[in-house]
C-alpha positions in Angstrom: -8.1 -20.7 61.6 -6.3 -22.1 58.5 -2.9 -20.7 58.6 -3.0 -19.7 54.6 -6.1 -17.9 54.5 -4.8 -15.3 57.3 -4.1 -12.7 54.7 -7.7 -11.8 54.1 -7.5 -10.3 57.3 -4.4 -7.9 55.9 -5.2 -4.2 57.7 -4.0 -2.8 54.2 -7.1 -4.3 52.5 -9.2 -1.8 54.7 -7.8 1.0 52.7 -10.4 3.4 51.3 -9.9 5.8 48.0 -7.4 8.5 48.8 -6.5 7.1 52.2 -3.4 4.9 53.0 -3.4 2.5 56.0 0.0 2.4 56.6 0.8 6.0 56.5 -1.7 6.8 59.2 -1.2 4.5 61.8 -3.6 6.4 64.4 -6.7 6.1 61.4 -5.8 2.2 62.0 -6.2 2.3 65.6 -9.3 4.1 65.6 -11.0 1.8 63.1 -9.6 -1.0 64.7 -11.1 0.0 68.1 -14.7 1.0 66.5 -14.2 -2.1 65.4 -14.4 -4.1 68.2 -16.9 -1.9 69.8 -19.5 -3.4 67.8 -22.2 -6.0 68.4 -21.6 -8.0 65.4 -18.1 -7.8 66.3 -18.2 -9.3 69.7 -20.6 -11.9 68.4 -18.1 -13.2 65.8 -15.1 -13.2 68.3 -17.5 -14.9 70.8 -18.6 -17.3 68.2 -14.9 -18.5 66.6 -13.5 -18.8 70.2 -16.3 -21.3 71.4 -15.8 -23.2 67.8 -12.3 -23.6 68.7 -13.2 -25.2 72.0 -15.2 -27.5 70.9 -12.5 -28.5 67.9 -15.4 -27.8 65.0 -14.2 -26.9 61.9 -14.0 -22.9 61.4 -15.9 -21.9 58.2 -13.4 -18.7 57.3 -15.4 -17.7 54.3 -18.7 -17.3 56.1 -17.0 -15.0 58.9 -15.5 -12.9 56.5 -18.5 -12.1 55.0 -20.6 -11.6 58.1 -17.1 -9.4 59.3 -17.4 -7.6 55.1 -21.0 -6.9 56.5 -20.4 -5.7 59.8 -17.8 -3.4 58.6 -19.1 -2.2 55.4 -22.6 -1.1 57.4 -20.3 0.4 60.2 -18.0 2.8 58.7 -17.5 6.3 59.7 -19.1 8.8 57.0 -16.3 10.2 56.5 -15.0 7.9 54.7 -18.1 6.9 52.8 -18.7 10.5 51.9 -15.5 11.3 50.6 -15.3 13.0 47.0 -11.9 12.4 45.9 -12.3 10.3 42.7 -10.5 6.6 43.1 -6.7 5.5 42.7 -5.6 4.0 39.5 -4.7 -0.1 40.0 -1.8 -0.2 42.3 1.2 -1.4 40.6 2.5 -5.2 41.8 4.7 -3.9 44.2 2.4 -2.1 45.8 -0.2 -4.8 46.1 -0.5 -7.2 49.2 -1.0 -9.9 47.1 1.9 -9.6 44.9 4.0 -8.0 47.9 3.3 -12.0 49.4 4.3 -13.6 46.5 7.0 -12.0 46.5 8.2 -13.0 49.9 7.2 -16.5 49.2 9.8 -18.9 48.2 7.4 -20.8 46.1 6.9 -18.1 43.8 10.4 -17.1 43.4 10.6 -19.8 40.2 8.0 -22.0 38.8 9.7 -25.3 37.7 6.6 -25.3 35.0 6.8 -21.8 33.7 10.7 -22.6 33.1 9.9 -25.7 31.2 7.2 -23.3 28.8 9.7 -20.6 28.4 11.8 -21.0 25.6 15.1 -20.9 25.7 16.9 -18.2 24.0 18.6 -19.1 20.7 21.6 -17.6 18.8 20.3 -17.2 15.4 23.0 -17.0 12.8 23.2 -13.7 10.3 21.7 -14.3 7.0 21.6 -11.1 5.5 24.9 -9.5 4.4 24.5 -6.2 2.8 27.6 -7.2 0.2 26.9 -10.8 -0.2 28.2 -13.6 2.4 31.7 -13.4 2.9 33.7 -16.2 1.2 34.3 -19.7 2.9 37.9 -19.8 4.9 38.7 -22.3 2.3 38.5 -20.2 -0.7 40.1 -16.8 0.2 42.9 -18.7 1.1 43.1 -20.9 -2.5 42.2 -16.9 -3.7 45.3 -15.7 -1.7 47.7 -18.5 -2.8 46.9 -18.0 -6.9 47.0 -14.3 -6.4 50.7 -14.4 -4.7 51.9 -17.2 -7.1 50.9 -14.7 -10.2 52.1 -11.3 -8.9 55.2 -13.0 -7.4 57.3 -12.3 -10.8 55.9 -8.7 -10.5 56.7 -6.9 -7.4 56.0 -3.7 -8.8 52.0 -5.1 -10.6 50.3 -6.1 -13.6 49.9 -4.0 -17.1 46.9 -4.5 -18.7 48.5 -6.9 -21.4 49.9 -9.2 -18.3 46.4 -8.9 -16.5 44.3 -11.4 -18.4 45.9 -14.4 -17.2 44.5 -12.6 -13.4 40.8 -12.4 -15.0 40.6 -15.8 -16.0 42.4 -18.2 -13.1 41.8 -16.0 -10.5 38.1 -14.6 -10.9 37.4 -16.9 -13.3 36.0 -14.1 -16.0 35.9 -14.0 -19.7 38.8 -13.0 -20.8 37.6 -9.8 -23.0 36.5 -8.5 -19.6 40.0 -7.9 -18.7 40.3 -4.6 -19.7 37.4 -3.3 -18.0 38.5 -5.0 -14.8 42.0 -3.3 -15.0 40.6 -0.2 -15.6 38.3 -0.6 -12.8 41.2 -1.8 -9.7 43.4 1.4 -11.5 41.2 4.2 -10.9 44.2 6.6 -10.7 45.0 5.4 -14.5 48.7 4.6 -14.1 48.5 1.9 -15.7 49.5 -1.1 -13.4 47.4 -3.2 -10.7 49.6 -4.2 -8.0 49.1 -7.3 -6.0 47.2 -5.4 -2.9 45.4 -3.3 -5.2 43.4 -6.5 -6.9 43.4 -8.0 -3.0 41.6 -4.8 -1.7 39.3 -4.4 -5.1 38.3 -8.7 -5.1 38.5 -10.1 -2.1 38.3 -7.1 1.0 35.5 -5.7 -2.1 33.4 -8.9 -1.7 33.4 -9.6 -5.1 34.9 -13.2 -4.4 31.9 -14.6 -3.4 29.7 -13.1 -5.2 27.7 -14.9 -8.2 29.4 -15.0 -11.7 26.1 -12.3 -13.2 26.8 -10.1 -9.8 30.5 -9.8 -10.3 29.9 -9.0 -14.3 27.6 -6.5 -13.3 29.4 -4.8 -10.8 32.5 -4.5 -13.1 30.0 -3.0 -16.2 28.2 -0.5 -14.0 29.0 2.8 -13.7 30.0 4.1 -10.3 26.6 5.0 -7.9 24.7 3.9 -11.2 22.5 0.7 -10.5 21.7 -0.4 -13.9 23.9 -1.1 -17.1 23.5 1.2 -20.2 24.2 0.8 -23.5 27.9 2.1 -23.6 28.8 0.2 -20.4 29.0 -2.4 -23.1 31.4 -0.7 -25.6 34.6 -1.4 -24.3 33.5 -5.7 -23.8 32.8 -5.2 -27.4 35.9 -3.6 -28.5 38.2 -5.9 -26.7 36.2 -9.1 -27.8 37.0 -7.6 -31.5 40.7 -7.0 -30.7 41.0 -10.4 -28.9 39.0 -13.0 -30.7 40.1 -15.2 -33.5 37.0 -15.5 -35.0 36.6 -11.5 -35.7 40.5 -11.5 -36.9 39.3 -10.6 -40.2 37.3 -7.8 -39.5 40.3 -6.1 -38.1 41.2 -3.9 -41.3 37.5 -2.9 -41.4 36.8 -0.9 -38.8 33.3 0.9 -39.9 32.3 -2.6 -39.9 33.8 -3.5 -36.4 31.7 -0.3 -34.8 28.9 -2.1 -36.5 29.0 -5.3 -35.4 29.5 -4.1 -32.0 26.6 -1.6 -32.3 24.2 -4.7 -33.0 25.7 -7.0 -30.8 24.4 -4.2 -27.7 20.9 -3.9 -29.5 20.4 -7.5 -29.5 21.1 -7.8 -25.8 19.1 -5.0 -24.7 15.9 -6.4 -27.3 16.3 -9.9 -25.1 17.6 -8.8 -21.5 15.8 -5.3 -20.6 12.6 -6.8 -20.3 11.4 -3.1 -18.7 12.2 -1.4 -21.9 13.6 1.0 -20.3 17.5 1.3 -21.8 18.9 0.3 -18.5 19.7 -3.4 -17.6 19.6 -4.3 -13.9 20.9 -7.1 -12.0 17.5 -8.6 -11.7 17.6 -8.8 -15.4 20.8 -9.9 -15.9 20.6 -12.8 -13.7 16.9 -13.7 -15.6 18.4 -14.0 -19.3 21.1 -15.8 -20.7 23.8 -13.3 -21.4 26.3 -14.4 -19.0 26.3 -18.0 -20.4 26.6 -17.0 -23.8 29.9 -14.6 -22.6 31.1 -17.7 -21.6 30.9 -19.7 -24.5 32.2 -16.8 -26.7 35.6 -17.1 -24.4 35.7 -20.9 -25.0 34.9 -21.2 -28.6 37.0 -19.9 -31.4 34.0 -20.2 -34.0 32.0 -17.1 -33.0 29.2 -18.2 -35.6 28.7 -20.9 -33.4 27.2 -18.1 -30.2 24.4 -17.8 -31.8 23.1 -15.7 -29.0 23.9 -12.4 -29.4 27.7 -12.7 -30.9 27.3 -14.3 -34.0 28.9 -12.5 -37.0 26.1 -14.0 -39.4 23.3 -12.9 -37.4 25.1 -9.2 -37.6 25.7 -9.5 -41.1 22.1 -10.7 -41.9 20.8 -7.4 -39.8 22.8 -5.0 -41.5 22.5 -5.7 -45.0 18.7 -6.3 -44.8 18.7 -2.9 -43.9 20.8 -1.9 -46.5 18.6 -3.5 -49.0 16.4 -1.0 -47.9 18.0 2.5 -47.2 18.2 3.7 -50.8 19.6 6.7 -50.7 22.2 4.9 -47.7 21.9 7.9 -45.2 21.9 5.0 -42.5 18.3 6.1 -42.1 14.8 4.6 -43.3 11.0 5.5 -43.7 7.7 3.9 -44.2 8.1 3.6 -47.9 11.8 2.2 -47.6 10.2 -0.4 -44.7 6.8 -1.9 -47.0 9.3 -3.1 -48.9 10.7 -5.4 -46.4 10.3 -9.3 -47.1 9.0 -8.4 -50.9 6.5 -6.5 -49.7 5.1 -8.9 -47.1 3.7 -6.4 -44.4 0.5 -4.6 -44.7 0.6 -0.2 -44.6 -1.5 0.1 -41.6 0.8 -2.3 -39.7 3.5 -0.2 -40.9 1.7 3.0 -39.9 1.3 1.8 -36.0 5.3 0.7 -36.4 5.9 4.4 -37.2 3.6 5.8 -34.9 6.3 4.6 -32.6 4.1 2.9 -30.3 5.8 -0.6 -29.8 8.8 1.4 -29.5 9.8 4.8 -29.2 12.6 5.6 -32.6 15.9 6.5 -31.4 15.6 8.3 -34.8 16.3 11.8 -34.1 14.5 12.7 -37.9 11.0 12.7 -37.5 9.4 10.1 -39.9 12.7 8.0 -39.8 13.8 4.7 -38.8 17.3 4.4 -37.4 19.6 1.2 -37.3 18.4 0.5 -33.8 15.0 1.0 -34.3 15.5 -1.7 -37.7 17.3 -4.1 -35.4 14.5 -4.2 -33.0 11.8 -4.7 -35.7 13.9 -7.3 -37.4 14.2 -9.3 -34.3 10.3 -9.1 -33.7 9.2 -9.7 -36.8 11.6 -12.4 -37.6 10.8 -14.1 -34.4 7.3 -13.9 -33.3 7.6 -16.7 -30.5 9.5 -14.9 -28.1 8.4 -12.4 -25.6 10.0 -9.3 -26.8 8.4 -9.8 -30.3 4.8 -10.5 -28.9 4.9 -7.7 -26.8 6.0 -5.7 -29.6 3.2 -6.8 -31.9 0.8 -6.7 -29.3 1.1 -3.3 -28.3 0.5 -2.4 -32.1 -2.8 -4.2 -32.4 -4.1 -3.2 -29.3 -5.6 0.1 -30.8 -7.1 1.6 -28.1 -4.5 0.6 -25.6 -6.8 -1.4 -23.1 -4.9 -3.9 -22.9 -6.6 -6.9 -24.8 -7.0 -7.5 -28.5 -10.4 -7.2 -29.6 -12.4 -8.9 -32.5 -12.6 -5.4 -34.3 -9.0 -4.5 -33.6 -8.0 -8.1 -35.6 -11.0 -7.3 -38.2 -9.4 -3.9 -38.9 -5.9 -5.2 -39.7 -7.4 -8.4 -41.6 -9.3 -6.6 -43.9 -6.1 -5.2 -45.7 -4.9 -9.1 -45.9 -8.0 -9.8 -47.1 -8.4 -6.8 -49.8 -4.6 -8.3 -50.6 -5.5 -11.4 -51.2 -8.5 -10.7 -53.8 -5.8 -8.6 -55.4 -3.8 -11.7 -56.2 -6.5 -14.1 -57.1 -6.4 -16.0 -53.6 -9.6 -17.7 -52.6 -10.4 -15.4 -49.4 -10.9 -16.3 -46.0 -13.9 -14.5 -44.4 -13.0 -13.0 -41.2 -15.4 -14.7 -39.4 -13.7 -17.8 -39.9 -10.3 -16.5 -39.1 -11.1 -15.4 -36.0 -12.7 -18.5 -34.9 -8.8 -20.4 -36.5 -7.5 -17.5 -34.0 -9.3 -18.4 -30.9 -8.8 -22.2 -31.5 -5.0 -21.9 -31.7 -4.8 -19.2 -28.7 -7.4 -21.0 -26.5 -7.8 -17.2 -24.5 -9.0 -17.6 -20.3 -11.8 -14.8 -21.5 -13.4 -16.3 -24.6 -16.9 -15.4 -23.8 -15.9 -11.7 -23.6 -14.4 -12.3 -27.2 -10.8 -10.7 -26.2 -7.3 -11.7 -25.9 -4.8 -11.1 -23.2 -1.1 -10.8 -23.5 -0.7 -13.8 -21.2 -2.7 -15.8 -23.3 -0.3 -15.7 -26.3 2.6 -16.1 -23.9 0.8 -18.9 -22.9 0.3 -20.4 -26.7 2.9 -22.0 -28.7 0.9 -20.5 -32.3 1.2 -17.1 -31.1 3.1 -16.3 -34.4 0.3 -17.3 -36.5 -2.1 -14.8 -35.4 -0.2 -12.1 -35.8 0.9 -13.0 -39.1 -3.1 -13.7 -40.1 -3.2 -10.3 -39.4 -0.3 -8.6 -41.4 2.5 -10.4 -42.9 0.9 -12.1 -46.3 3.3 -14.4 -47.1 3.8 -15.7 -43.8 0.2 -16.7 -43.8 -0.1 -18.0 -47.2 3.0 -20.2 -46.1 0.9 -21.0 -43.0 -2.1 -21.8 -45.0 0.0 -24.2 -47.0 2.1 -26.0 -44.5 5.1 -25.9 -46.3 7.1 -28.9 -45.8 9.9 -27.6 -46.1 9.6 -25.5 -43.0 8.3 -28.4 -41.3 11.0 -30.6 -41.7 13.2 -27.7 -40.8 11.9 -27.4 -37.5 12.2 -31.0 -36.9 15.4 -31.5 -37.8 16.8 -28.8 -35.2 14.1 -28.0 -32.5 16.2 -25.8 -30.6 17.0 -23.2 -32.8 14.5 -20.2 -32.9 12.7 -19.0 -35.5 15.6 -16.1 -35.8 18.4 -18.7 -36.0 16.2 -20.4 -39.0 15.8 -17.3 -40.6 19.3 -16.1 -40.2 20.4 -19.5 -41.7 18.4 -19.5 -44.8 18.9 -15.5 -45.4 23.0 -15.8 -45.1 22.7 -18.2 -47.6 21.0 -16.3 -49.8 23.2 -13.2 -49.4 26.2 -15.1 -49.4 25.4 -16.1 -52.9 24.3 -13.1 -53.9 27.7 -11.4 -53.0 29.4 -14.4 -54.9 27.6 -13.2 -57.4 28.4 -9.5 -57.4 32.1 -10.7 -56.9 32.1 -12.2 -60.1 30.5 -9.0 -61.9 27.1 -10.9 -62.6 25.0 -8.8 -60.7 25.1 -5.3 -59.1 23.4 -5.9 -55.9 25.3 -4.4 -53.1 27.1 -0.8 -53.9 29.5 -1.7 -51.0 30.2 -5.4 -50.7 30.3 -6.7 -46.9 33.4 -8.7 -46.3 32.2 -12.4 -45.1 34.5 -14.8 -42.4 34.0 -17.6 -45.3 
């Protein structure tokens, strides 16, 4: 018998449901002995010991199933009777054929299952709840310029003596200064001593942090995670105090609270994309404020920012609204705002503006427009390229609020263009050819349903145009026409907006205008603005 196949002739495989073997050695014996007792038995034993005399192969497999037979027809009933409902699988331990692997030293390793097994790998951390700490290499340059700048003051920095800090060292804009001071001295005595600034910038993980994340951080209110409005005030303020080219605004300061007032609104128009008053960091990082804080730091022209900071743009803003608040209570309604752009808009467009549905009014007189609420419909309907201004406008054509623009929602604002322009002698355009002009410039992804999306004028470069067909008459006439003028002007500088055109052409215009009320030819401005020029 082969030496390997023994096993199969393990007592503990003759154990029956609720019955162990091994634990009742006298059940063994008296199985064994029945056993042998019968025919078949003596038979097989008879049979394997002549096979070994005569050296012919033993065939294992057929004797254990002649022996499976004989024992399986010959065992006591008391066994085969037995209701005691079977074991659960033994566990490997417990099995004879694991309990032999065991044992065996072959099984003890496989040289093949430790070739498939991977080897366990150290995987670096990747995710720091505060940012990645800074390189070795730069806390220590950090260190170095920190200990070379507070080394002539042992006992710290005042705020005056701090700037030089916020500009080498975490490489701010400098009208930030302030409001990092303020945030390192939260006991308010008025220094920031060299471990202070250590603990607050570098043990604070701000050193390695992202030039938008650091900004933010320093804005933001403690446990607040967004940046409001008067997080702003105090950038604003100091930026006036500091910077050359607001120096002559420094004996007006209704006018400096102004400028700062629409330098905020025009931030929060382009950066909160969520309209919700609250800037996060997401948003930060997606527009272009921090860039445009830099350049304000580097260049002494601020007309030349023409992103939020310059003076012209404010000055533009302010006294278009003054134009139209009569009665100057700072506040303006629907008759006040149909003036706008010599009466360029249409009433019902100006009814959905007062409706407040692009925008709710931070007007806290019903019926009213505030200064903000101007700011953010000069900026949309001065510019209707951008994103803010086309969701602006969409939201009031989109009548029922469905979210596409339908061929009756255009037809009902056209028809007060077109009423307009019978009024004035202009050869009409039927609608029906309009809105075939509309869906040729806007190319929508759903033109067989007739409809247009918001993506598909975000999509389209003549986005303006439509919405202009729809309301602003003299914006569509000048369409109609192709001025050249306008053309040209676009040509010559294709990177300015259509905001940075029209602030161009309208401080012109106002700058002349006040030359003229300086000189006591006209009387159009009851309370001159003072201009940098």
């Amino acid at each position: 018998m082969d030496i390997e196949e023994v096993h199969i002739l393990d007592p503990e495989l003759l154990q029956l449901p609720g019955l162990s073997v091994k634990s009742n050695p006298l059940i063994a014996e008296e199985l064994f002995s029945h056993w042998l007792s019968l025919p078949d038995t003596s038979r097989l034993v008879k049979s394997l010991i002549d096979d070994t005399k005569s050296s012919t192969p033993v065939s294992i497999s057929k004797n254990c199933a002649n022996l499976n037979i004989a024992c399986g027809s010959a065992l006591p009933s008391l066994f085969l009777n037995s209701g005691t409902p079977p074991l659960s699988p033994r566990a490997s331990s417990g099995s004879p054929r694991f309990s032999r692997q065991k044992t065996s030293p072959f099984s003890l390793q496989s040289p093949l299952r430790s070739l498939r097994e991977p080897k366990p790998q150290l995987i670096p951390q990747f995710y720091f709840q505060h940012g990645p700490p800074p390189a070795k290499e730069l806390k220590e340059q950090c260190l170095s310029m920190v200990d070379h700048l507070f080394s002539d003051f042992i006992d710290g920095l005042r705020m005056n003596e701090f700037k030089t800090v916020t500009k080498e060292v975490c490489k701010l804009p400098s009208f930030l200064s302030s409001v990092l001071f303020r945030k390192i001295d939260v006991d308010s005595t008025g220094i920031v001593t060299r471990d202070a600034f250590v603990k607050y910038w570098v043990d604070g993980h701000m050193l390695a942090m992202d030039l938008a994340s650091q900004i933010y951080n320093i804005l933001r209110q403690p446990g607040c995670e967004y940046l409001r409005q008067a997080d702003f005030k105090p950038v604003l303020d100091e930026l006036l105090a500091s910077h050359p080219g607001l120096e002559f605004l420094r004996n007006t300061p209704e006018f400096q609270e102004r400028y700062a007032e629409t330098v905020i609104y025009r931030i929060f128009y382009y950066i909160n994309r969520s309209g919700t008053g609250c800037i996060t960091l997401r948003e930060l990082k997606r527009g272009n404020l921090v860039a445009a804080m830099q350049q304000v730091d580097e260049e002494d022209d601020i007309n030349k920012v023409i992103r939020y900071f310059s003076y012209e743009h404010f000055y533009v803003i302010y006294c278009r609204f003054w134009e139209l608040d009569g009665d100057h209570d700072f506040l303006i309604d629907k008759e006040n705002l149909l003036k706008y752009g010599n009466h360029a808009l249409t009433y019902r467009i100006v009814d959905r503006i007062f409706s407040q549905v692009p925008r709710k009014f931070t007007s806290k007189v019903e019926g009213k427009m505030s200064y903000e609420d101007f700011a953010y419909f000069i900026l949309a309907e001065e510019d209707k390229s951008s994103e803010p201004s086309l969701e602006y406008w969409f939201k009031c054509i989109d009548l029922d609020g469905d979210g596409v623009i339908s061929p009756n929602e255009m037809q009902f604002f056209y028809e007060e263009q077109l009423h307009r322009m019978e009024c004035i002698t202009q050869e009409p355009v039927l609608f029906e050819d309009i809105l075939c002009q509309i869906f040729d410039m806007i190319k929508p992804e759903a033109r067989k349903e007739n409809c247009i999306t918001l993506k598909d004028l975000k999509a389209s470069k003549l986005s303006r145009n439509v919405f202009n067909i729809l309301f602003n008459l003299n914006k569509f006439m000048a369409f109609e026409t192709r001025d050249p003028f306008l053309i040209r002007q676009e040509r010559e500088n294709p990177t300015l907006t259509e905001w940075d055109r029209f602030a161009q052409r309208e401080y012109v215009r106002l700058s002349m205008e006040e030359d003229e009320v300086s000189n006591g030819s006209a009387d159009v401005w009851d309370e001159p603005l003072e201009s940098p020029f």
